[in-house]
C-alpha positions, 0 to 999 in steps of 0.5 A: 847882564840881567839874569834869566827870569821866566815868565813865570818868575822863576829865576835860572840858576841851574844848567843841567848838561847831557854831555853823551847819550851812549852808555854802558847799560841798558836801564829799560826806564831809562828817560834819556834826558828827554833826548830822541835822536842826538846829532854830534856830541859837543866838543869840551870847549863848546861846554865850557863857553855855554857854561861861561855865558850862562854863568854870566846870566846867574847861572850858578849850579852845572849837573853833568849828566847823560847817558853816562858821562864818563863814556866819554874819554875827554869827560875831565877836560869837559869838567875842567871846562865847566868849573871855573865859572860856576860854584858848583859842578855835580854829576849824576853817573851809574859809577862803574867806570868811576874808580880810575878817574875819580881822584882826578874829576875831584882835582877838575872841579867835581864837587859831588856825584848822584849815583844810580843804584836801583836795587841791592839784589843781584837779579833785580839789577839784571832786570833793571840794568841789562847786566848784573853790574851791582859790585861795581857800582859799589866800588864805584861808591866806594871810590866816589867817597875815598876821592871826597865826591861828597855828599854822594846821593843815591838815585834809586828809582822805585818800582812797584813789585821790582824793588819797592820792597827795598827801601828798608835796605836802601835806608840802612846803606844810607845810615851806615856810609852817610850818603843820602838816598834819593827816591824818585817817582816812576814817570810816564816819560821814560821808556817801557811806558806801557808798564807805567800802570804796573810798576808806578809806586806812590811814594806819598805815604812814606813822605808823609811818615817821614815829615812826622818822625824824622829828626831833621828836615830840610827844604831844598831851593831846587823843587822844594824837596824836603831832605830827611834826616830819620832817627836811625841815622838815614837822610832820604829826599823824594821826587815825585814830579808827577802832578806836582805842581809845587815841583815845577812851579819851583824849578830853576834849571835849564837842560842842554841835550848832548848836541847842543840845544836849550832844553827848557823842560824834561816832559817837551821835545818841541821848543828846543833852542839851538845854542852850540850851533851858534858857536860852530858857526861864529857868532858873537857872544850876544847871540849865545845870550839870546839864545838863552834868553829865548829858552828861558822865556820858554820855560813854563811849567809842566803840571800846574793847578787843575791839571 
């Protein structure tokens, strides 16, 4: 089959699943993948078949994500499902229920996990997090490295005057267990956007040192992120999707919220395509196809020159 090319160019070769949108924590920044209001949760089977037609249109990457994935019970079923058809199968997870089951994800298929950690300080995590949930979340990370979820990436989304003055620290966890820090840019999406204002931190000017002092750098197919590798042993990406127009015009990823629709784009909720439906209700495989193929021809980017 012709694989999924927007009307952009931009070929699709990544899925990025919502599995669940329940989660143990309470993160006020929390964007829920775009997701208001989610119906019933898609069923490890229903995944899998998604995931088996998008493979067939290019589809290479899968990202599970949430809410946090491993609420879910059956969330290795749900990975086994996913694994035999693409070539690589991530998850971004907060990792507090992740030690019981890790070992297992890994025989599933998991390759590697993003791991949510947005501060080492006990009183900020409670801010951020609801709950003071920062040891397990270490243990979480410890088990995700001993079950070789590898590389392990550290979400860390910056907040002025919250736990911008931590990228120091982040920086050396990074050096010193090998996982890659990840900063991501405050976006207006998430919830708690009256705030935006406050707490939004410009990570321009840490990128651009980084370009000049970093031994190693390395540009990444999805949005053109730049990986650094700083002489003190840290390796750190950033994300700023925020009038980015380089971010978006090089995004290659199709989302599908946790009750199963084609999400074409995080920043819309007005174009989803329903997919799963078409499954419960017996449709032919050609009718998932064009399913994806209508999502697809709906991608468009987001910020773009002059905005």
């Amino acid at each position: 089959m012709e694989p999924l090319v927007d009307p952009h160019g931009r070929p699709v070769t990544s899925l990025r699943i919502s599995v669940t949108q329940r989660c143990n924590l309470a993160c006020f920044f929390c964007h829920r993948e775009g997701e208001h209001d989610p119906g019933a949760e898609m069923t490890p089977p229903e995944i899998g078949r998604l995931v088996e037609v998008a493979a067939e249109l290019g589809v290479a990457k899968v990202k599970i994500t949430g809410g946090e994935p491993l609420m879910r019970p059956d969330i290795v079923e749900v990975t086994r499902m996913v694994s035999p058809h693409v070539r690589e199968v991530s998850m971004t997870t907060n990792a507090i229920l992740l030690p019981p089951v890790a070992g297992r994800l890994k025989d599933a298929g998991l390759r590697r996990v993003n791991i949510s950690l947005h501060s080492l300080k006990r009183e900020a995590v409670q801010r951020i997090a609801g709950v003071d949930c920062l040891d397990q979340v270490r243990a979480g990370i410890e088990a995700a490295s001993e079950a070789g979820l590898k590389p392990i990436k550290l979400n860390f989304v910056v907040m002025r005057g919250l736990n911008s003055g931590e990228i120091p620290d982040m920086l050396r966890l990074s050096a010193e267990t090998g996982a890659i820090l990840q900063l991501i840019e405050y976006q207006r999406l998430e919830r708690g956007i009256e705030r935006w204002g406050d707490l939004h931190y410009d990570l321009t000017p840490l990128e651009e040192g980084w370009g000049r002092e970093a031994v190693k750098v390395v540009e990444q197919e999805m949005h053109r992120r730049r990986r650094y590798t700083l002489p003190g042993g840290a390796t750190v990406e950033v994300v700023r999707p925020i009038h980015n127009t380089v971010f978006c015009a090089n995004c290659n990823r199709l989302r599908l919220t946790s009750d199963g629709s084609l999400k074409p784009c995080l920043m819309r909720g007005d174009n989803l395509v329903p997919a799963v439906q078409l499954i419960r209700g017996g449709a032919p495989k050609g009718e998932l196809v064009g399913a994806f193929r209508r999502a697809t021809c709906l991608r468009a980017p987001y910020w773009r020159e002059g905005d």
